[in-house]
N, C-alpha and C positions, 0 to 999 in steps of 0.2 A: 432219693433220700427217704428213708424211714422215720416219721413223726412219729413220736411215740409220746401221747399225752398222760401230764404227769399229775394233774391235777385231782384225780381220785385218794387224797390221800387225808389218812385222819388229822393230819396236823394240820390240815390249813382250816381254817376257823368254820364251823358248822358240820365240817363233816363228820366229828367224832361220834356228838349227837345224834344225826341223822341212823347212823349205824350202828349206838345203841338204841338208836328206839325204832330202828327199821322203817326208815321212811324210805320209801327208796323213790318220791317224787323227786326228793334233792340228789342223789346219785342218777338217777335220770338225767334230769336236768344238767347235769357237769357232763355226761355221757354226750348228752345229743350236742354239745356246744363245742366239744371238741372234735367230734365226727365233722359237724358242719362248719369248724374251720380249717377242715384237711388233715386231721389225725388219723395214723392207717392203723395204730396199737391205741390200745389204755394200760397207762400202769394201773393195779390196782394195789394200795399199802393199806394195814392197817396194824403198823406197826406202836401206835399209840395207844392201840388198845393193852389192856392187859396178858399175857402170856398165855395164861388158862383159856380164853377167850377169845382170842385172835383168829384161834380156827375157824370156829364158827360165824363169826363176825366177816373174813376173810370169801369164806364159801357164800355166804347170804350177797356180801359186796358181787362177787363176779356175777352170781346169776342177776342180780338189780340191774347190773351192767349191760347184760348179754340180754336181756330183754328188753331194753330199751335202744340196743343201737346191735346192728350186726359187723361187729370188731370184734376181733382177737383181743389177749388180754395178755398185757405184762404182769405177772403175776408176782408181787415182792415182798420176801419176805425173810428175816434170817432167821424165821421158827420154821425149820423143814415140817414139822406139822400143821401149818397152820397154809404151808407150800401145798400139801400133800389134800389137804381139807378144799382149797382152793383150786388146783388141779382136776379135782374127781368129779365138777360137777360143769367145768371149764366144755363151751362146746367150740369145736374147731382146735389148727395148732395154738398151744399159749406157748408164750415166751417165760423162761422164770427168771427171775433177778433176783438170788444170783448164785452161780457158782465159785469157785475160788481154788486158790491151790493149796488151801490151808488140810491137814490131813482129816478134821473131821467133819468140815463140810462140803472135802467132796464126796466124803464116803454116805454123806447124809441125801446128798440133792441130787448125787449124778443116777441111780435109780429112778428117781422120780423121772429124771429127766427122759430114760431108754425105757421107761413103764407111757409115757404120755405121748410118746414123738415129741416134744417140745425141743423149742431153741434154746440156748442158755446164754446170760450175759456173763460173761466170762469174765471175772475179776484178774487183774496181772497183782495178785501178790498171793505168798506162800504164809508156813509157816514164820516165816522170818519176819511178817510185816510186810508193808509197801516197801519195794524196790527204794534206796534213795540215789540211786544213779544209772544213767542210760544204758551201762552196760550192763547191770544188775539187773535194771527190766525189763530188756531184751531174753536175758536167760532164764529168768520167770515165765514169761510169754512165753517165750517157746519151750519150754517144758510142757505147762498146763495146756499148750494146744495139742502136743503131739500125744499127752497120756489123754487129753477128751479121744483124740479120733482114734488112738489105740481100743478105747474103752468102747468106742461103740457109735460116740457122737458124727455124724458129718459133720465136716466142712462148713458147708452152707448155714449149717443151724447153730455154728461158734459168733456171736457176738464178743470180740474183746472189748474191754473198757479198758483204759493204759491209765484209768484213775488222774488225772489232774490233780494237782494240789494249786491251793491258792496263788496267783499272782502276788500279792502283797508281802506273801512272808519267801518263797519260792522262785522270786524270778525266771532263774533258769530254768527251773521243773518246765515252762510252759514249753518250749523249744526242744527239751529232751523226749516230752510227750508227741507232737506231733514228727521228730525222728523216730520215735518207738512205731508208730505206724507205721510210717514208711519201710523201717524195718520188717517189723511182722509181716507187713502187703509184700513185700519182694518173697518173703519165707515162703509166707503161705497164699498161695493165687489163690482169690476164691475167701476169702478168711475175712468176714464181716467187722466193722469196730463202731463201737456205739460211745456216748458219751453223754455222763447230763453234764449240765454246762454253771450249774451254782456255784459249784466249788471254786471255780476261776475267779469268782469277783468276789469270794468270802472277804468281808474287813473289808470292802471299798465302797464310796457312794455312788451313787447310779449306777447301780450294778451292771443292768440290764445292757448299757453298752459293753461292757466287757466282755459281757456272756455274747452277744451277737458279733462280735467281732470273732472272738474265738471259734463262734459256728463256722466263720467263712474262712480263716487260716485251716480247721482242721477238716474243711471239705477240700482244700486243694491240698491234703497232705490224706487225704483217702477216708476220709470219717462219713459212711451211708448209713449213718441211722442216727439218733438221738432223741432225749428224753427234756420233754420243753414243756413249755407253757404254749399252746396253741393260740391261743386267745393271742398271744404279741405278734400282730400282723406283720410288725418291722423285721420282726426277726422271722419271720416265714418266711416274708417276702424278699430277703437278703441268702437264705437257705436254696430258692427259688434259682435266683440272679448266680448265686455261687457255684449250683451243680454246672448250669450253662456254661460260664465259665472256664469250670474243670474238666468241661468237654466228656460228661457225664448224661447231659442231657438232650440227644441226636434232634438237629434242626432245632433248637430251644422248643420242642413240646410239650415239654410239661409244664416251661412257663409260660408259655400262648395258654394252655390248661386252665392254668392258676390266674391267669389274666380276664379268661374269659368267667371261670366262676367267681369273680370278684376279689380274690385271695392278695391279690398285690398291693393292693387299695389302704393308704395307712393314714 
């Protein structure tokens, strides 16, 4: 499973400031904390920033990053310049978050993406919006994976995201999303799917159960990679327990791993 730490981001309280006045002790510091609880990406957002701005702000964040911890970086952002600003100075492959099948942001990001080597999180929806039915976002998905790897994209470097919409309002959606995998996995062998997991408990209290529940249905329905808060041990340590499980993780080694660097421990 792919951790991919989410907490570089201007919205959550100090960072905005940090990154306008370029501290980069405090992006350090989030840096080394999520390395050292088993984070293998950083997203990096600075999507609160202002527009004009974001570029620069976006490029200063990765290299703060990238010098304080040696990780790759998810790189997010829906200003392809502020993508492209953040990319150029990016060391190692990054990841971008995100592409889409909407008609001007692929024509915006998928350059970036065959200029960089990077992977791309692959958005399941079109111009039309998100998919609102399982057959609809199957035929989305499989569009936007076979025009990536027409375009140039491997396989390998397609993260899809099948978008989750909230529990609360969505019921079904949760069950349609993890057939959407399964779907897409039988399509495409080899065809990565990523997921952050907030949007599941939008509008509910204790969220965080919901979200770690969902980590574990949609690792036995084919989900290796996702976008969390590291720091939640429970939910690592349930991330951990589920790949084994899914018979993902040969002789449970990675969590004997995660046992021995303390990672289980909640």
């Amino acid at each position: 499973m792919l951790l991919i730490g989410e907490r570089l981001n201007t919205t959550r309280a100090g960072l905005q400031a940090a990154v306008e006045t370029r501290d980069a002790g405090v992006v350090a510091a989030e840096a080394e904390a999520q390395r050292d609880a088993g984070a293998h990406l950083l997203d990096v957002n600075c999507g609160s920033i202002t527009a004009a701005e974001e570029p620069a702000a976006l490029a200063w964040m990765v290299q703060a990053a990238q010098a304080a911890v040696e990780l790759p970086l998810c790189i997010d952002s829906a200003n392809p310049a502020a993508l492209a600003a953040g990319l150029a100075v990016h060391q190692g492959r990054p990841l971008i978050n995100s592409i889409s099948g909407e008609s001007e942001r692929y024509r915006a990001v998928l350059p970036l993406a065959l200029d960089y080597g990077a992977g791309v999180v692959a958005l399941g929806m079109d111009d039309g919006g998100i998919p609102q039915d399982r057959q609809s976002a199957l035929e989305v998905g499989t569009v936007l994976v076979k025009r990536l790897l027409a375009d140039g994209v491997s396989l390998d470097a397609i993260y899809f995201d099948p978008l989750v919409r909230a529990l609360s309002t969505s019921p079904a959606s949760i069950a349609e999303s993890l057939e959407l995998i399964e779907d897409l996995g039988r399509r495409f062998p080899g065809l990565h799917f990523v997921s952050g997991l907030s949007n599941v408990s939008y509008g509910l209290p204790e969220r965080r159960h919901v979200n770690r529940a969902f980590a574990v249905l949609s690792i036995m329905s084919g989900l290796d990679a996702v976008i969390v808060d590291p720091l939640d041990r429970t939910l690592v340590a349930l991330i951990y327990a589920a790949e084994a499980l899914a018979g993902r993780d040969r002789f449970c080694l990675e969590y004997i791993k995660a046992f021995k660097a303390g990672r289980l421990a909640v």
